[in-house]
N, C-alpha and C positions, 0 to 999 in steps of 0.2 A: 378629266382624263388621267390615267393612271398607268407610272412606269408598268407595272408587271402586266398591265394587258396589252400595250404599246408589246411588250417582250413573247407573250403569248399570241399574239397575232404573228410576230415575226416568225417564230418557230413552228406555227403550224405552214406558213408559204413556204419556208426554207426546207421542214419536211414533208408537206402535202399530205399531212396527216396527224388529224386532234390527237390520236393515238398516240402515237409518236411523240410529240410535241408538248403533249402531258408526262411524259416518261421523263422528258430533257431538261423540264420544268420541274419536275419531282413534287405532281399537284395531280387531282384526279382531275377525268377526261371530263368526268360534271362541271366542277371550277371553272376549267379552264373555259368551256364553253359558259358558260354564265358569264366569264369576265367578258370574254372577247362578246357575247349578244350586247352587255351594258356599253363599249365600248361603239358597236354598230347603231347601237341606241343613240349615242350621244349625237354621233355623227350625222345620224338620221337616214343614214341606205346601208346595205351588207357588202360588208366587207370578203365576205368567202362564198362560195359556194359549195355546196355535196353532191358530187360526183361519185357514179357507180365504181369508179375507179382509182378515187382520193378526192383532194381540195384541193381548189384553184379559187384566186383572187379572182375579183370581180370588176371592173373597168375601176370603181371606185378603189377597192383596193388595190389595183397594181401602181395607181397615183400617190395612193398615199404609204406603200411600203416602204420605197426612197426615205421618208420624211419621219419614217420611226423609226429608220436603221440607223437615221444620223442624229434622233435626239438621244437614242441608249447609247452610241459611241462616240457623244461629246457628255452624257452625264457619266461614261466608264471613264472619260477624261479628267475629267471634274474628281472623282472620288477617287482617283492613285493620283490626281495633286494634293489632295488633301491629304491622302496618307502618305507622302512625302516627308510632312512635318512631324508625324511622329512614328515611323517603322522604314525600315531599310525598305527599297524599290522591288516591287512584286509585281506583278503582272502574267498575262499570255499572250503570245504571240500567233496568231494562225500564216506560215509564211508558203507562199506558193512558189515552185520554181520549175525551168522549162525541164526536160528529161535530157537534153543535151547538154547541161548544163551542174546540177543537184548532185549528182555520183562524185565528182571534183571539188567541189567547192565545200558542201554540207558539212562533213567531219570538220576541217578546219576553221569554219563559220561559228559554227554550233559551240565547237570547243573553246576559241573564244569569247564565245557569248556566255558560257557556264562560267568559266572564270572570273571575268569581268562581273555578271549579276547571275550568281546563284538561285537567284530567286523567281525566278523570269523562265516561262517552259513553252516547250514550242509543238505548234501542230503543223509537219509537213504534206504538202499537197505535189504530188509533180501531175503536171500534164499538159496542155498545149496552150500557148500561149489565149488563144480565143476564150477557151475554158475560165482559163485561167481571172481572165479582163472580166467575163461575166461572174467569174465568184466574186468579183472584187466590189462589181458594182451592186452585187447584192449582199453585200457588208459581210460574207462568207469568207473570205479573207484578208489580212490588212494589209498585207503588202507581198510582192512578186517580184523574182529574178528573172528578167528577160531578157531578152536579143533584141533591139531594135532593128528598125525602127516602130515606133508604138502609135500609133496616127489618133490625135483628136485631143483638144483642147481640155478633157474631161482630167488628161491624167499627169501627176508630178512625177517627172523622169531624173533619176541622178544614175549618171555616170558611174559605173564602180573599176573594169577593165575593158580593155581592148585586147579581144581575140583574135590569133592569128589564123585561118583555115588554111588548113595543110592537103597535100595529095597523098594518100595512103596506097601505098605499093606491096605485093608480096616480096620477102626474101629471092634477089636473086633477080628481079624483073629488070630489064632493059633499063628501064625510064630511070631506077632506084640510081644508077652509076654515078649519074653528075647531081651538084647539089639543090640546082633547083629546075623545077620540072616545065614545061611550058605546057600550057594547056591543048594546042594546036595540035601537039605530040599526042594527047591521050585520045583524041576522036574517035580511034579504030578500036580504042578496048571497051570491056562490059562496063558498066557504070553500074553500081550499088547505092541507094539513096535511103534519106528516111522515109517512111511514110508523106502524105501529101501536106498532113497538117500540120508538121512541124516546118518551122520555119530556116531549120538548118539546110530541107530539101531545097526553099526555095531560091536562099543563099546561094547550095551549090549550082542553082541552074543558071544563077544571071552571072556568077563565075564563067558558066561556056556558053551563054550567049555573047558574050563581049568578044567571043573567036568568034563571034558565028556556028559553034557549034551546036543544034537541036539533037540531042543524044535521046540513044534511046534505052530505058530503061531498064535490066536487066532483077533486079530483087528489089527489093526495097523490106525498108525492118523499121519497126518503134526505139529499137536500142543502137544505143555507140559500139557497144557491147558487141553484137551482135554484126554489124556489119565490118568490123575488124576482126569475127573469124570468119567471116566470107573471104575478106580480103585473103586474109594468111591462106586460106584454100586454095588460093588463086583464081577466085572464081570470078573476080575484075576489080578496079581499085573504086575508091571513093575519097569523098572529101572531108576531114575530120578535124574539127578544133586543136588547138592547140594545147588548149585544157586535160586534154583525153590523153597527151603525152605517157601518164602512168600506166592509163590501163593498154596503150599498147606497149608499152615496155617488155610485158610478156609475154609477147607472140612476133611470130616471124616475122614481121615486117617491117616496114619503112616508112617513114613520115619525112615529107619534102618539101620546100616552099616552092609556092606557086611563082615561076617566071612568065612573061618581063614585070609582071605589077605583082608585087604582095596583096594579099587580100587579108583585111579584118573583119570581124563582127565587133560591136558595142555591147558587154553585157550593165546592163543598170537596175537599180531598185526601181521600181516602179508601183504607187496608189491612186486611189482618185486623190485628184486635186481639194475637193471637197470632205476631203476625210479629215477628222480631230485627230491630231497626232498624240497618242497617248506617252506617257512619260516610257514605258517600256518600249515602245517602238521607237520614240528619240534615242535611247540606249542604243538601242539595236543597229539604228543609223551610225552612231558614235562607234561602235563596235567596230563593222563596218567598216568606217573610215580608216581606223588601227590596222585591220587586216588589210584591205586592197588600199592602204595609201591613199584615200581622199581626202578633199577638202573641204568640204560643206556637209552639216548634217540638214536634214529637210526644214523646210521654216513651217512654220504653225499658222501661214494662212492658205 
């Protein structure tokens, strides 16, 4: 069995397409199939099928993909410890991060990160948590800034902040006058949320069930962005990180903590637990920890 067909299997699942997958390999589409048949060969069943419409893994192959994601990304471990000993830290990073999240944080992460190791490049991914968890477990990305809570034994969570979720008011509204808002009080106005699959929505919903409040929905939006020039319209408030602070700065409005309880989210780095921690991604951890104040970089088992 051979690294580069173990990597040419991967890349035809990850793009459902020998096409493709010979491109990313920078090997013809013949090669690549010749490697990955010897491979099937070895194995003794097919590992792909051809579909009128792409490739798809074959029961044997969806068993065995897991299991040649994690031998290339403990032998891409293996070879930047090695090159440790003789060339400054190089690496890439594929990082994913929530959309509520990624606009706040990136620049100043990132910027760190260039300073610290120059040498280290990153491929950004935003999108919703679920998405997110399945690129991870298909070795598509190394690591993820989430919201918890993250449910299941599979994944290593560290802590980075604690967010505060705010009530976002237009200029001028009633509720804006005192400094913190009660939830009880907003029942009667429109409610603006994200979309269902981000997990900010569902944040803000168990926020007004704890009034007993079952609200009823009025917009909903994929951006931060976006539902803070709703708000400044006046077209109803919503509930908005604390992170987001800047980018409501410039618009009409108000940001107010929620009374009688505050309310946070947990944002944390997030892997599988079974993933090889490459020396760029310990960096990155390290990083990390300089900019949000933490205490532990990830362990290596």
């Amino acid at each position: 069995m051979e690294l580069h067909q173990l990597r040419y299997f991967v890349e035809v699942v990850q793009t459902g397409s020998f096409t493709q997958a010979a491109k990313r390999c920078h090997v013809t589409q013949p090669t690549l199939s010749h490697q990955i048949k010897k491979l099937e060969d070895l194995l003794g069943e097919p590992l792909l099928q051809r579909l009128k419409h792409g490739v798809l893994p074959t029961p044997l192959g969806k068993s065995f993909y897991p299991h040649a994601v994690s031998i290339l990304g403990g032998v891409r471990a293996a070879q930047e410890e090695a090159a440790s000993f003789t060339s400054e830290l190089k690496g890439s990073l594929h990082l994913g991060m929530i959309p509520t999240v990624a606009p706040y944080i990136t620049p100043k992460l990132l910027k760190a990160s260039q300073e610290a190791s120059p040498q280290i490049t990153f491929q950004i991914t935003e999108d919703t948590t679920e998405n997110l968890l399945a690129a991870m477990r298909e070795g598509v990305i190394d690591v993820s800034i989430l919201s918890l809570p993250i449910e299941g034994p599979e994944w290593q969570v560290d802590d980075l902040i604690r967010d505060e979720i705010l009530v976002a008011l237009p200029n001028g509204h009633p509720l804006a006058e005192k400094g913190d808002v009660s939830v009880s009080r907003c029942k009667k106005e429109p409610l603006i949320l994200m979309k269902e699959a981000h997990c900010l929505r569902g944040q803000s919903l168990k926020i007004c069930s704890k009034t007993g409040w079952e609200p009823e929905i009025h917009l909903v939006s994929t951006q931060i962005d976006t539902l803070l020039a709703l708000v400044e319209t006046g077209m109803g408030i919503s509930f908005i990180p604390a992170l987001a602070r800047s980018a409501a700065a410039s618009r009409q409005i108000q940001l107010r903590p929620i009374a009688p309880e505050r309310h946070y989210r947990t944002i944390a780095l997030t892997r599988p637990r079974q993933s090889v921690p490459t020396r760029a991604l310990l960096r990155f951890y390290e990083t990390c920890s300089e900019v949000f104040r933490r205490k532990e970089a990830p362990s290596e088992n």
